[in-house]
Every structure is written in structure tokens, then in C-alpha cells.
C-alpha positions in Angstrom: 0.0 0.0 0.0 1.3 3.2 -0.8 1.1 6.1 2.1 0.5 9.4 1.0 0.7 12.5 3.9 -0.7 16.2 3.5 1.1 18.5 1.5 2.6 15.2 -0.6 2.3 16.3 -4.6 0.4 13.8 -6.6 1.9 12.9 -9.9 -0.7 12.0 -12.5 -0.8 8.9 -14.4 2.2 9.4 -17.9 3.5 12.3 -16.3 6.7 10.4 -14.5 9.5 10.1 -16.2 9.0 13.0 -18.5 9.4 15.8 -15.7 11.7 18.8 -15.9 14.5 16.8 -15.1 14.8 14.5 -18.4 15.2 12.0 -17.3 13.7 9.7 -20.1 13.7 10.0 -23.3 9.7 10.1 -24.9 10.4 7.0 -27.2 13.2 4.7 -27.5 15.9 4.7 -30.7 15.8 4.2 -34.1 17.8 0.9 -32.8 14.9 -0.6 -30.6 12.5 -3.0 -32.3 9.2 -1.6 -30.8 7.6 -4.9 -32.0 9.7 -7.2 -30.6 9.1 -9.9 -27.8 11.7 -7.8 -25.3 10.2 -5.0 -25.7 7.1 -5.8 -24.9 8.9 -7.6 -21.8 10.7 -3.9 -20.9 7.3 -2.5 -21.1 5.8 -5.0 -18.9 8.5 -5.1 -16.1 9.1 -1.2 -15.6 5.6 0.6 -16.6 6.8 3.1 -14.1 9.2 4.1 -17.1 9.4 3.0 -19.9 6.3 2.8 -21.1 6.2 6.8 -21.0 9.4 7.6 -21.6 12.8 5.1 -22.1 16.3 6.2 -20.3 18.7 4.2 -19.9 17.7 1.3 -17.6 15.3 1.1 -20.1 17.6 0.8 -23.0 19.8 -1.7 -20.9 16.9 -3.9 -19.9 16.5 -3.9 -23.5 20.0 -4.9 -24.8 20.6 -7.7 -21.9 17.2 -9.5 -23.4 18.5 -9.1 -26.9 22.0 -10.1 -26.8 23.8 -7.1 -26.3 24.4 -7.1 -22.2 25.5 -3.6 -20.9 25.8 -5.4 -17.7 27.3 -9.0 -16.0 25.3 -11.8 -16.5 25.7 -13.0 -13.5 27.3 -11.3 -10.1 30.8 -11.6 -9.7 32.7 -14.6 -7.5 32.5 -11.7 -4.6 28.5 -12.2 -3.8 27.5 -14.6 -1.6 24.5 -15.8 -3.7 23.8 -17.7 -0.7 23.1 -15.1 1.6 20.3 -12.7 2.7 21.9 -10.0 1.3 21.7 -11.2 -1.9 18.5 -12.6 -1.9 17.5 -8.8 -0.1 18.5 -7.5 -3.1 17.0 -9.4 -6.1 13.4 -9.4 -4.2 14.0 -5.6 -4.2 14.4 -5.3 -7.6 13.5 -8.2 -9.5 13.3 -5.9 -13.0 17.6 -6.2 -13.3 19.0 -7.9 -10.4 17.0 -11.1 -10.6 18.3 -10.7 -14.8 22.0 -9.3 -15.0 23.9 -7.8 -12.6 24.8 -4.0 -12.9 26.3 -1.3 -10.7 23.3 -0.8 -9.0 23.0 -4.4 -7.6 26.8 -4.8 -6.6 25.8 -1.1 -4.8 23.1 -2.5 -2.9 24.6 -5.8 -1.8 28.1 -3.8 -1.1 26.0 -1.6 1.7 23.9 -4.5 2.7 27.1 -6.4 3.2 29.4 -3.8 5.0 28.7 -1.6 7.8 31.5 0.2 8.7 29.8 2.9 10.9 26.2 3.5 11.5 24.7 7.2 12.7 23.2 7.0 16.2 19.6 7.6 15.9 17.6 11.1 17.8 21.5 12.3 17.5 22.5 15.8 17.8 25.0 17.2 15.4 27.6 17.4 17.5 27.8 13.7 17.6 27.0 13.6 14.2 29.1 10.6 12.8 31.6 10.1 9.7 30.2 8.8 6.6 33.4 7.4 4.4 31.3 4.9 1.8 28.0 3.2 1.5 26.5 2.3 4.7 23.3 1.2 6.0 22.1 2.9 9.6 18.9 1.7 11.9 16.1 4.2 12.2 13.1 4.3 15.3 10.8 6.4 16.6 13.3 8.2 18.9 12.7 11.5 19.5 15.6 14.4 18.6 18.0 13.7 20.9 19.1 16.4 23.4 19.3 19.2 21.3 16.2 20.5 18.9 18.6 22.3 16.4 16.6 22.9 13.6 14.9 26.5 13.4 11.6 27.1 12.8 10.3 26.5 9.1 10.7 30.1 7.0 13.7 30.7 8.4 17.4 30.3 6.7 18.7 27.2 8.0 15.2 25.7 7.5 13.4 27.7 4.3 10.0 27.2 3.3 10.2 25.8 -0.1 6.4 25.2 -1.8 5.4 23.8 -5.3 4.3 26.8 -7.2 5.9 29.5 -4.6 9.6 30.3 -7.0 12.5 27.7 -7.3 14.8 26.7 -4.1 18.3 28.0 -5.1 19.3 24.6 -6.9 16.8 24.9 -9.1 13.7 22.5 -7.9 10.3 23.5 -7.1 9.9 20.4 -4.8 8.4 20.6 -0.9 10.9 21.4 1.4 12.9 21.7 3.6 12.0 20.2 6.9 8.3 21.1 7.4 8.0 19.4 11.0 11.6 20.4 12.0 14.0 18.3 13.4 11.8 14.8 14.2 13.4 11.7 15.1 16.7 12.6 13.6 20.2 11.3 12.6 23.0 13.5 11.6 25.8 12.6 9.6 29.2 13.9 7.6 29.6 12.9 4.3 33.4 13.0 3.6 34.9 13.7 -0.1 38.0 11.9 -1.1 37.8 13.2 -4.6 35.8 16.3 -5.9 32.9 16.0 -8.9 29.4 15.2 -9.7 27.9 14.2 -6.0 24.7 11.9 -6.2 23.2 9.7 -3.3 19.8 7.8 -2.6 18.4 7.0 0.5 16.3 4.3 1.0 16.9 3.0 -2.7 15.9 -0.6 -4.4 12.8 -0.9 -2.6 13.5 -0.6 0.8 12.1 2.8 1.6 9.4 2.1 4.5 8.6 5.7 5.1 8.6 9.7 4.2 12.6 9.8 4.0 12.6 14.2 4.6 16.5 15.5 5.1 18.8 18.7 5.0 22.1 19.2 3.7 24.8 22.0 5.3 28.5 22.3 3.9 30.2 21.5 7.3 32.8 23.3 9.0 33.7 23.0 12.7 31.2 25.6 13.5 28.3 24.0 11.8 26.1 22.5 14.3 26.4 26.1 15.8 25.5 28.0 12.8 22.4 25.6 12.4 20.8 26.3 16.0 21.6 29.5 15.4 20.1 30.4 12.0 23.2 31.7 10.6 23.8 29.2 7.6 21.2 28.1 4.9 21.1 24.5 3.4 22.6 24.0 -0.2 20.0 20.7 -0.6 16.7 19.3 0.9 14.1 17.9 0.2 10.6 17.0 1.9 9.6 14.1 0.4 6.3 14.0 -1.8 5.9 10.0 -2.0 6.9 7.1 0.3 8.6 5.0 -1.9 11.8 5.3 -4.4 14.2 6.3 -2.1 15.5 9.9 -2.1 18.4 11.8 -2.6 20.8 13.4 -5.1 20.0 12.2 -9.0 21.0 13.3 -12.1 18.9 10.5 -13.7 16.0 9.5 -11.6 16.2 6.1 -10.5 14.3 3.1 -11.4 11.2 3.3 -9.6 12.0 6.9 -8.2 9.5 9.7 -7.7 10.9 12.9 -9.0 9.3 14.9 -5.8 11.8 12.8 -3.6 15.3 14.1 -5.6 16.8 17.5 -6.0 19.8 17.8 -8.4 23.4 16.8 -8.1 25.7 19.0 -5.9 29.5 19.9 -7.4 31.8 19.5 -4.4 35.5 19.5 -4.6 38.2 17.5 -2.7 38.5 17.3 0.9 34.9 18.8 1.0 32.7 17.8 3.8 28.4 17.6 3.8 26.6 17.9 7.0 23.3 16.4 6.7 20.5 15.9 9.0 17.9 12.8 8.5 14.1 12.8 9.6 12.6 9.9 10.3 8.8 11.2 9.1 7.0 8.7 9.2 8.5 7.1 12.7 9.3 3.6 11.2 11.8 1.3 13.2 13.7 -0.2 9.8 17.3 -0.2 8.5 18.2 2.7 5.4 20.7 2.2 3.4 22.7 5.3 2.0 24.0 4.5 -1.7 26.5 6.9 -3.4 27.1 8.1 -7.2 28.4 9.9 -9.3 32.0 11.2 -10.2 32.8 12.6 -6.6 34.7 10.0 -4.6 33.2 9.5 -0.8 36.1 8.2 1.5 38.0 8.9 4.7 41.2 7.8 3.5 43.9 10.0 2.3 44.2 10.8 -1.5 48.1 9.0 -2.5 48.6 12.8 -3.7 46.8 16.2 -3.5 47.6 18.6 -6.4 47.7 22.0 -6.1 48.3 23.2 -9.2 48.3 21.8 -13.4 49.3 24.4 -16.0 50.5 23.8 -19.6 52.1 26.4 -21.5 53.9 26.7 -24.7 58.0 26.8 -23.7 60.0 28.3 -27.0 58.4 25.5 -29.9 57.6 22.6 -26.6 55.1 22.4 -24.2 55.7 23.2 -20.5 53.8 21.3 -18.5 53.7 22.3 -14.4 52.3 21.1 -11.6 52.2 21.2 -7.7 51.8 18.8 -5.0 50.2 19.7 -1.5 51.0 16.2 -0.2 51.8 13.0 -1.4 51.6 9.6 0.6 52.8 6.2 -1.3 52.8 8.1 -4.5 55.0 6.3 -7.4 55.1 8.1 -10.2 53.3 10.5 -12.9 52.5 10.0 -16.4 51.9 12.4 -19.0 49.6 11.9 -21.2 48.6 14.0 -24.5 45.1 13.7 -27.0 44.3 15.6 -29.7 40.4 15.0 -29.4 40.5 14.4 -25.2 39.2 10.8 -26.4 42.4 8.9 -27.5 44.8 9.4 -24.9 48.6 9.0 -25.2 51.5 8.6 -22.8 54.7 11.0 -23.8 56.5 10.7 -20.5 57.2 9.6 -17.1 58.3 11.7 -14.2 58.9 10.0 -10.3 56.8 11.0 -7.7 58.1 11.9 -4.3 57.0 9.1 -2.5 55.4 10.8 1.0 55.9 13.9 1.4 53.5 16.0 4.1 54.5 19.9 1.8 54.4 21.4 -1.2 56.2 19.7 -4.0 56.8 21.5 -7.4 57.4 19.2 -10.8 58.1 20.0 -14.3 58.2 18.0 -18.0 58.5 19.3 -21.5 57.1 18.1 -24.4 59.8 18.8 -27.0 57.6 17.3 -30.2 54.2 18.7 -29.5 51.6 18.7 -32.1 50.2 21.6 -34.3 47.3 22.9 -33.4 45.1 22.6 -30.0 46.8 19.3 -27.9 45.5 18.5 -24.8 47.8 17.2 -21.5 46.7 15.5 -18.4 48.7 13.5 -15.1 48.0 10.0 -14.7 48.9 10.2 -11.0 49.6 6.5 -9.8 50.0 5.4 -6.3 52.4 2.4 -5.2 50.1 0.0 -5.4 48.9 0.7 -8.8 46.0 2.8 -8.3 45.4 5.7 -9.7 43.7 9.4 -10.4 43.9 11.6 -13.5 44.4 15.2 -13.6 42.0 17.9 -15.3 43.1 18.7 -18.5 44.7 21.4 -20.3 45.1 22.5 -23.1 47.8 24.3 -25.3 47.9 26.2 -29.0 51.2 25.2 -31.1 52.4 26.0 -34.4 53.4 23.8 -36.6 57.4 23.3 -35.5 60.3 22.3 -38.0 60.6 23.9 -41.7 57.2 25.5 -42.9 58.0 27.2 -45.8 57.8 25.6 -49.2 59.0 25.4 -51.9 62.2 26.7 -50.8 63.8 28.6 -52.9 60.7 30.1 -54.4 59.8 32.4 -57.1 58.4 34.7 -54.5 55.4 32.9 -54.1 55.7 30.2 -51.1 53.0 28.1 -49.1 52.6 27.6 -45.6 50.9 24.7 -43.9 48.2 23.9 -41.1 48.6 27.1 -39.5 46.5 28.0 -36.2 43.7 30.9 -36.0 45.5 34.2 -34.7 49.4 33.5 -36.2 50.9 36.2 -37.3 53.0 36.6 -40.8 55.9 39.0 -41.5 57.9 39.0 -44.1 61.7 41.1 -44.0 64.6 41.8 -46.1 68.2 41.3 -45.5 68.7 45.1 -43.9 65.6 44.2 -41.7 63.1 46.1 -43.5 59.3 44.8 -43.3 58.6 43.4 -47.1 54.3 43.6 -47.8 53.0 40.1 -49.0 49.9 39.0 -50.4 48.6 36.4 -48.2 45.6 33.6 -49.1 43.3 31.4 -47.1 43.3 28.0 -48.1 41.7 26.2 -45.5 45.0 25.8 -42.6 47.3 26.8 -44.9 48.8 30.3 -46.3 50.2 31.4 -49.8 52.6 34.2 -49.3 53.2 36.6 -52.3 56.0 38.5 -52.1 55.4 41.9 -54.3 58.7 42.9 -54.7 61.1 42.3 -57.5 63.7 41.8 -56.1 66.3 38.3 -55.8 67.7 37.6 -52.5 66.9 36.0 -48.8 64.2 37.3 -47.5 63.4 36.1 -43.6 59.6 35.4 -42.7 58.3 35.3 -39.2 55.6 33.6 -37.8 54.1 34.4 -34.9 51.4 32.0 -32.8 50.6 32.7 -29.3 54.1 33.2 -27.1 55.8 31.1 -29.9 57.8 32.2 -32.7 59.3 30.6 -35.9 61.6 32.3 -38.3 62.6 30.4 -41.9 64.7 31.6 -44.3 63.8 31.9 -48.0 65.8 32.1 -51.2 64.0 34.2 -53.6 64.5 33.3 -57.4 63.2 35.8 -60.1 63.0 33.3 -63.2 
């Protein structure tokens, strides 16, 4: 049975999965046989969906039943297929599990399976507890602790957000934030190894019980402070509108989710810490688990190496690639690594890392060959054991390098080859003196006319950027 509560925004029938978010597309590619036996068997697994709009659970459903897995068969030699766990999660979501065996699933068993810390129920924030990976935590109907730290709703630690009343700052026009204040709370820190794209889901697979309503802070030590006190406003919330389909962070709504339960994915950077304060709605005595995604890294151990700083920059005709580490700890080594397309990547170099080192550590690598034209230059930073991170990317401007003038001698008229937007071209005689040219577009390259009469060597300059090449050219009159 589902529960519904007051204020709870009722989606109507072929409206989910096509909301403001995207997250479906309305019909499925030119690549999907709409006629075919799967499907009809999509359809019928996940109306919730597909039948409205396909994304790309859909899709994968779809390619596992025709041939084309995007997912394991089966789960790997690391799940117990024996245990309640597993069986936990295929009866939660029969539509994949129970047929192949994707992220998701491994997710869901990984967090039924490990427990490394679980938040303390009616907590206060002070005793808010470390979150470092995928956990599940026990909530009851257990008051909110000694401390009622949440303001009043209106305020700015606890806005009023309403359907219909203006956009919260992140861009939803869900309920929020938490309409009954602080009820039967746990508080938590979610810890960033690695900065990017946060998403998380409460309650996800099936196993929400209950109106799932929570607040998220950016945490310093003075927090919990700047919460009782009204001095700090949430940067995510969200009051749930349905019981069921978790909640959380999503870019993609999940499979069986109820967009009125998730608010948008939330950039945070390395070393970033999220304070976030769970109500228990609904005052069910059950066991949530909290499920992370997306590109940002959640973990309490130390990154191998911190970087500081990543610049490339062109060095006479190479690149100069520098970079700076705030720490390192078991580092190995760095390799440098160069695209064209930031697709296909190649490595051009090696440079040893420091090892463990607790300051700031500064490196430096040429790239004596570069290519013409726009190249792009990342760090594959690997640790001792053979992990490793990338770098962002940068990217440099060359001109061509080597001999670019042809033919050479000439007659006066010469061409020159694949050369970048913004180069300039100059032209001078042997006392110095600028020479005018005729120059032609022909696609990259340039046909220089030299309008004098004159025989002789005549020195042309091109200019791209900080970079400079100067060629020599024999001028024959015939």
C-alpha cells in the first residue's frame, strides 16, 4: 500500500519520467524494435518508465534480453548468492537484479554487506558521525536527541520551499525543507576523497518504508552552531512527496524513483565535507541504506597525492607542463599523457613522484615534439600499489614546428601549412626592412606573395601565441 501525507504532490498517471529533469527520453531509438518480444517484456517489467518515456535502464533492460548485455550476466565470484543480502536484493528489484547484474546491484549488496559505521539515531549534530562509503544505519521512533537544532520553518537554516511559490536555489520546485523540523533525527558527515558530480539515494531498491525528509549544510567545525543559530542556509533538501523510491541526489531519476523525492546533483570539490540531518517522518523502526554516485569520490582515506596546481604552457616551440603537490603519501610516479580529441589518450612521459611527502612539491616535464594545433595534457597520477587518479586537462595552441615554408627557394610565391587561427606573418629583407606580401586562405594553410622584384633572402616570421618561428627563404626571379 502506498502512504501518502498532506502536502505530498500527486503525480498523474504518464506524467513520470517525462518531468523537468529528463530523465527519459519520450520514445526509445531508431535501434529498438518496438515490435519485438523484449520490448514488450521492458514494457511490462518497468511501466513506471518505460512505457512513458525510455532512459537508460530502459535501453539496458532492453540490450541484456536481446543479446547485447551492458551489464554482468551474472554477479561476480564476490557475492555470496547464498546469503540474505543477496537474496535482499533481487526481491528488491527483480526488473535487473534477478536478470544481469549491474552497478546498482553490486551497490546495494556492497552496503547491505558492510557496515562500517552506522549514525546514532535522535543524535544531535555534535555527535554527528563520519560517513566514508555506503553504509546502511537503523532508524526508530526516537525523539531528537538532546538538542532540537533545527529552526523554525521560513527561516534560513530551514526555508520554506512550496510547489508553485519560486525555485529553491538549486533549481527544484519540490516541498521542502523540513516542514515538521527536526523529528526523530540522525546526523551525519559525508566526507569527499575526490571532488565531482555528488549523487546519493536514500532508501533506494525498494527498501524505503517511510517519508525519507532531510537537510544538507556544507560543514565546517562551527556548523552545528551556525544551524541552531540560524546563521547558515542549506545548499540541498528535500521533503519528500511519495513514500517510496528512495531519495536523494540524482541526475537520472532512479528506477522506480518519484521525482518529488530528488533535488539535483551538488558539485563538491576535494577534501569537501556535507553535514546532513535525516528525519525519520514517518516514525518507522527499519534499517536505510545510503547508496552513493556519481564522479565525486566518498572516502576517509587519504588521497596518494593532492595537487595543487596543473598548468601547460607553450615553452619556445615545446610544451611546459607544471604542476604542484600539497602532499603526497605512497605516491609512485606520474605520467603524462597528451590527445588531440581528449578521447584517445597517449602517454609521452614519465616523471617520479616523491614518495610521501607531508609539503608542497613542485614538478616540471617538456614536451619537446608537440603537435600543431590545439593538444590536450593530463597526469596520470599512480600510487604504489597501482591505483590511480587523472588530472584535469589542459590544453595548449602550437604552431606547426620544423621547416614551414615551401617550396624553398621560391619564385616569390611560397606556401605555408596547417597554421593555427591568430598566427601572425611577416615577411623582412636582408637590412631588416618589413617586405608587404599578399597572403591567401586556403583552408589551414597560407600562400605568401612577395610583391617585390627583387632576388635575394628574405626572412619570414611567424608568430602564434608566445611562440615564434623564423625560416629563411631564397627568392629566385625566373
Amino acid at each position: 500500500m502506498t502512504i501518502l501525507r498532506a502536502l505530498a504532490v500527486v503525480i498523474p498517471a504518464g506524467v513520470l519520467g517525462m518531468t523537468a529533469f529528463g530523465q527519459c527520453a519520450v520514445v526509445p531509438p531508431a535501434s529498438v524494435n518496438t515490435g519485438s518480444a523484449a520490448y514488450a517484456q521492458v514494457i511490462a517489467n518497468d511501466p513506471f518508465c518505460c512505457n512513458v518515456g525510455w532512459d537508460a535502464l530502459c535501453q539496458q533492460a532492453y540490450d541484456d534480453l536481446t543479446g547485447s548485455p551492458s551489464c554482468p550476466v551474472v554477479p561476480p565470484a564476490s557475492v555470496d548468492v547464498t546469503s540474505l543480502a543477496y537474496a535482499q536484493v533481487i526481491a528488491d528489484d527483480p526488473f535487473c537484479c534477478e536478470l544481469v547484474w549491474d552497478t546498482f546491484c553490486q551497490q546495494a549488496y556492497a552496503a547491505l554487506v558492510n557496515d562500517p559505521g552506522t549514525p546514532v539515531t535522535a543524535g544531535d549534530c555534535p555527535l554527528a558521525v563520519n560517513v566514508c562509503t555506503n553504509i546502511n544505519f537503523q532508524i526508530d521512533p526516537n525523539g531528537i536527541g538532546a538538542l532540537n537544532e533545527i529552526p523554525p520553518l521560513g527561516s534560513l537554516a530551514n526555508p520554506d520551499l512550496q510547489p508553485g511559490g519560486g525555485t529553491a536555489a538549486w533549481g527544484t520546485d519540490n516541498w521542502g525543507c523540513l516542514r515538521n523540523n527536526e523529528l526523530n533525527s540522525t546526523w551525519m558527515i559525508v566526507n569527499i576523497q575526490t571532488g565531482g558530480s555528488l549523487e546519493f539515494v536514500f532508501g533506494g531498491l525498494g527498501t524505503q518504508s517511510g517519508f525519507y525528509d532531510w537537510i544538507m549544510y556544507p560543514y565546517t567545525s562551527s556548523t552545528c552552531s551556525q544551524v541552531a543559530a540560524n546563521a547558515i542556509a542549506p545548499i540541498r533538501c528535500n521533503w519528500n512527496g511519495v513514500s517510496f523510491g528512495g531519495t536523494g541526489l540524482a541526475a537520472t531519476l532512479p528506477t522506480g524513483g518519484d521525482p518529488t523525492n530528488y533535488e539535483p546533483p551538488l558539485n563538491v570539490v576535494t577534501g569537501q565535507q556535507l553535514l546532513i540531518c535525516f528525519s525519520n517522518w514517518s516514525s518507522v523502526t527499519t534499517s536505510v541504506p545510503l547508496v552513493f554516485g556519481g564522479t565525486a569520490v566518498v572516502s576517509c582515506t587519504p588521497l596518494p597525492i593532492e595537487l595543487l596546481l596543473f598548468d601547460a604552457r607553450m615553452n619556445g616551440m615545446g610544451v611546459l607542463l607544471h604542476w604542484t603537490t600539497a602532499s603526497e603519501m605512497n605516491s609512485s610516479h606520474f605520467d603524462i599523457e597528451r590527445s588531440a580529441d581528449m578521447v584517445a589518450w597517449e602517454r609521452k612521459g614519465t616523471s617520479q613522484a616523491a614518495g610521501t611527502s607531508a609539503g608542497a612539491i613542485d614538478y616540471a616535464w617538456q614536451d619537446d615534439d608537440p603537435d600543431a594545433g590545439t593538444s590536450y595534457y593530463r597526469l596520470r597520477m599512480v600510487d604504489l600499489d597501482g591505483t590511480f587518479m587523472f588530472s584535469p586537462a589542459r590544453s595548449v595552441s602550437t604552431p606547426l614546428n620544423g621547416p614551414v615554408c615551401f617550396p624553398n627557394p621560391s619564385d616569390g610565391s611560397f606556401f605555408l601549412q596547417h597554421v593555427p587561427e591568430g598566427t601572425t606573418i611577416e615577411v623582412h629583407d636582408a637590412l631588416g626592412r618589413r617586405i608587404p606580401v599578399a597572403l591567401t586562405v586556403d583552408g589551414t594553410n597560407r600562400i605568401v606573395r612577395i610583391t617585390t622584384s627583387e632576388e635575394g633572402i628574405y626572412t619570414v616570421r611567424i608568430e602564434q601565441g608566445s611562440a615564434t618561428i623564423i625560416e629563411r627563404m631564397l627568392v629566385l626571379r625566373r
